[in-house]
C-alpha positions as YAML, in Angstrom:
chain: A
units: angstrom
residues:
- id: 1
  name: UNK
  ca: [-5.34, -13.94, 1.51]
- id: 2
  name: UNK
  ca: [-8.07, -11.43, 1.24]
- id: 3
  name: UNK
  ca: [-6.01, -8.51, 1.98]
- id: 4
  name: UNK
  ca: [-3.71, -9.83, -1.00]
- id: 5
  name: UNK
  ca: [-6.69, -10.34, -2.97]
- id: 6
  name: UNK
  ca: [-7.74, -6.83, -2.62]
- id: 7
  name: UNK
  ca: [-4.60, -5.57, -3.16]
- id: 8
  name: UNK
  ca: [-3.71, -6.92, -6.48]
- id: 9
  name: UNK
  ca: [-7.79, -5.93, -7.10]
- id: 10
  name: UNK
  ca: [-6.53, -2.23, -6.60]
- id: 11
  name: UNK
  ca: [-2.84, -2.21, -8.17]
- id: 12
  name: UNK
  ca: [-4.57, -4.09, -11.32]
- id: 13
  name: UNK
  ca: [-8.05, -2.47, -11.86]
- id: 14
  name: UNK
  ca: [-9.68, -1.82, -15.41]
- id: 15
  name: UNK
  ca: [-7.22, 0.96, -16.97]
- id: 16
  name: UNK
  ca: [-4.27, 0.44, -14.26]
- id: 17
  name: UNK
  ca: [-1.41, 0.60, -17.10]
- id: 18
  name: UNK
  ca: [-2.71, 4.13, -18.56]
- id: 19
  name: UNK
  ca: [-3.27, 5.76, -15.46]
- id: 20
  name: UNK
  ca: [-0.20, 4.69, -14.07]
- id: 21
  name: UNK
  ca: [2.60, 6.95, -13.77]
- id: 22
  name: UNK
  ca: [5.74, 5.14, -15.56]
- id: 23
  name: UNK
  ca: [7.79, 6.32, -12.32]
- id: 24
  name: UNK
  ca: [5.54, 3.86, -10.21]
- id: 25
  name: UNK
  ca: [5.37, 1.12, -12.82]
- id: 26
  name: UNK
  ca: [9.03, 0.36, -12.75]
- id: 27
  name: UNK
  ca: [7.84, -0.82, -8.90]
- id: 28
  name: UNK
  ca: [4.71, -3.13, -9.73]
- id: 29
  name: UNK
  ca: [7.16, -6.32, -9.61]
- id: 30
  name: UNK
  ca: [8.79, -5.85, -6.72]
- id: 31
  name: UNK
  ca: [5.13, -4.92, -5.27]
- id: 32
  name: UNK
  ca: [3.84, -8.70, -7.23]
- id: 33
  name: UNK
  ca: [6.53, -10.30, -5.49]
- id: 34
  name: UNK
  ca: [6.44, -8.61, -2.38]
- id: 35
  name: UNK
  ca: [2.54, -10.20, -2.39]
- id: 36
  name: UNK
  ca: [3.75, -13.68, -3.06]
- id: 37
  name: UNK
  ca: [6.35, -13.92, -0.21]
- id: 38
  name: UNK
  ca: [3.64, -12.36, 2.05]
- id: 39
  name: UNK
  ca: [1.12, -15.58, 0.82]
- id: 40
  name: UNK
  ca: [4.65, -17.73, 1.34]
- id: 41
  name: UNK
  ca: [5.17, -16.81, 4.38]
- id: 42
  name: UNK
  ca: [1.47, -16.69, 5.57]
- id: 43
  name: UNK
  ca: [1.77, -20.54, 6.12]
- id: 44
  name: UNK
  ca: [4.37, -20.83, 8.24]
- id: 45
  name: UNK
  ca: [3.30, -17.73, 10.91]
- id: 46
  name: UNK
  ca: [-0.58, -16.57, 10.50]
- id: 47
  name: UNK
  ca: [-0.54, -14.39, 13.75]
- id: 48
  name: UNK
  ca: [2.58, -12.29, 12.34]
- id: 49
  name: UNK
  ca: [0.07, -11.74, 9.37]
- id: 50
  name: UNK
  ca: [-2.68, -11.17, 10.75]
- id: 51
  name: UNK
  ca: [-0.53, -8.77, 12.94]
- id: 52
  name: UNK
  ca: [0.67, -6.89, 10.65]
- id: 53
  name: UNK
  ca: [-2.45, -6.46, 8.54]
- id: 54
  name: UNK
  ca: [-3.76, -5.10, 11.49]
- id: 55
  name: UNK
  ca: [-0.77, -2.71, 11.11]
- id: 56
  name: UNK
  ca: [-1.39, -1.36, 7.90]
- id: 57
  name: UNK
  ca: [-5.24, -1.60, 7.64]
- id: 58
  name: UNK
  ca: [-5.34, 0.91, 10.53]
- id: 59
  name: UNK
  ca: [-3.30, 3.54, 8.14]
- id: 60
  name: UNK
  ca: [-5.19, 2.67, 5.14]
- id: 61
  name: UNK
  ca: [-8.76, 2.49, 6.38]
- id: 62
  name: UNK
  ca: [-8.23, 6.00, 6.90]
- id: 63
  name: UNK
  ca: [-6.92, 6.65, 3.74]
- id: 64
  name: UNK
  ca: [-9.01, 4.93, 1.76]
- id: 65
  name: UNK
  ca: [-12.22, 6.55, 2.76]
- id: 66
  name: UNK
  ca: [-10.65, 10.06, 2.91]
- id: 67
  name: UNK
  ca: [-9.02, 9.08, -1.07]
- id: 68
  name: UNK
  ca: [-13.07, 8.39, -1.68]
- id: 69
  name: UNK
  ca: [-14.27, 11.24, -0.02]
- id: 70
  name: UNK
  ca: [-12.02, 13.77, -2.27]
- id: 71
  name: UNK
  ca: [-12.60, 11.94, -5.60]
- id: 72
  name: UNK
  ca: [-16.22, 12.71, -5.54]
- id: 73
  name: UNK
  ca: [-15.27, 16.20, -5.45]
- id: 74
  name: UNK
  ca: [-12.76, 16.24, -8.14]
- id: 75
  name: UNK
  ca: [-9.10, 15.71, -8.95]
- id: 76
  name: UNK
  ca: [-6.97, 14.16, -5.80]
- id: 77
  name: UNK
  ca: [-4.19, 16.05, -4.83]
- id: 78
  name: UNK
  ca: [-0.66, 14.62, -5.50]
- id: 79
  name: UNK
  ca: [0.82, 14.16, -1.46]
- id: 80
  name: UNK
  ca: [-2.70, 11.75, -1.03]
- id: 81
  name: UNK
  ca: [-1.50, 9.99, -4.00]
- id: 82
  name: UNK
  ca: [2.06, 9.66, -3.01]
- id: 83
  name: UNK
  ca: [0.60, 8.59, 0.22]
- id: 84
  name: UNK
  ca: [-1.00, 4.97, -1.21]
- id: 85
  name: UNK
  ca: [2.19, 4.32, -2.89]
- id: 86
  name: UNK
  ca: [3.89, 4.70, 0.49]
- id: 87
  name: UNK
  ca: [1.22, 2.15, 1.75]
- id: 88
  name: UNK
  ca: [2.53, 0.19, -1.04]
- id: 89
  name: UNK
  ca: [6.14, 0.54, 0.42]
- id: 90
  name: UNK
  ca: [4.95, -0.31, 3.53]
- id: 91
  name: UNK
  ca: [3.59, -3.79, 2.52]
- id: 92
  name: UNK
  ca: [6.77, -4.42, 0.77]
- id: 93
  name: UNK
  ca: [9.02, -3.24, 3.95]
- id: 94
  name: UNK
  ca: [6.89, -5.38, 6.35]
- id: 95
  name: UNK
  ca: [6.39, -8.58, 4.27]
- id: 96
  name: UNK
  ca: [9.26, -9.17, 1.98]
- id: 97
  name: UNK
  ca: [11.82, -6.67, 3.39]
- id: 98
  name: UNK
  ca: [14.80, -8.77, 1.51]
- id: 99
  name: UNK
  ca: [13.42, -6.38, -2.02]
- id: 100
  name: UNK
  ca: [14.21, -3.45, -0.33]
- id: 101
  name: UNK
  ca: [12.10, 0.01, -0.75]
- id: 102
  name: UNK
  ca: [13.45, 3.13, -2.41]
- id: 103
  name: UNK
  ca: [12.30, 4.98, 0.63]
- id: 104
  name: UNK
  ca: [12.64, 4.80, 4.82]
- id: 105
  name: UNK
  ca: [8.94, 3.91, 5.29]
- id: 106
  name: UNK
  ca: [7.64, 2.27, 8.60]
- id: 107
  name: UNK
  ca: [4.11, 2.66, 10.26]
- id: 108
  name: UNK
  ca: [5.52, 5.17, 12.33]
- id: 109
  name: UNK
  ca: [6.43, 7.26, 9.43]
- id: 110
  name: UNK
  ca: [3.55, 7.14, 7.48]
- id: 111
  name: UNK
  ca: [1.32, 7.76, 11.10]
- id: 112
  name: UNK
  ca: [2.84, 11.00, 11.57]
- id: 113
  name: UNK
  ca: [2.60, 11.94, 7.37]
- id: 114
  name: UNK
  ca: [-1.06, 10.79, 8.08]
- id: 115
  name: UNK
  ca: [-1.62, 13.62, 10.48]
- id: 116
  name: UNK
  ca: [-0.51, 16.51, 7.87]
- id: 117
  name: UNK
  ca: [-2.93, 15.20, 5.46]
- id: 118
  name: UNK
  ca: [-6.26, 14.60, 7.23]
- id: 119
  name: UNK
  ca: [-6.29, 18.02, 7.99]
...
């Protein structure tokens, strides 16, 4: 529930509509939803969950302190952007995959993306 928690915390921080491109917008429900089967489904299986938390914290652990890192030095580059919306896809793919994602995205996929960018 934390991890939820924190997500939503992120997607809908102070300012989130105006600095929101309108291209990612159009995805924000299917990424609400995609958060309420997760907390649907968290009853039933935990493990699977906790699992799979596991699976995308140890992508975006990364990310996240490396997205810090650059922002105190200015303006983030655009393929570290598109990167946390592919984390996005990721939760949807992995907990709801019934809404579908515009993109292939796996952990696999976004492990060996991760690679070109922490250079």
């Amino acid at each position: 529930m934390h991890d939820v928690q924190a997500q939503l915390a992120r997607l809908l921080a102070a300012g989130w509509l105006a600095r929101t491109p309108w291209a990612r917008l159009q995805h924000f429900t299917r990424y609400l939803n995609a958060a309420a089967r997760r907390l649907e489904k968290l009853r039933a299986d935990p493990a699977r969950d906790a699992r799979l938390a596991a699976e995308i914290g140890a992508l975006e652990r990364p990310y996240r302190t490396l997205l810090t890192n650059r922002q105190r030095l200015g303006p983030v580059g655009d393929d570290l952007v598109q990167f946390g919306w592919l984390l996005e896809e990721l939760r949807v793919s992995l907990y709801a995959q019934e809404l579908k994602t515009p993109v292939p995205v796996s952990s696999k996929r976004l492990a060996k993306l991760w690679q070109t960018l922490a250079r």
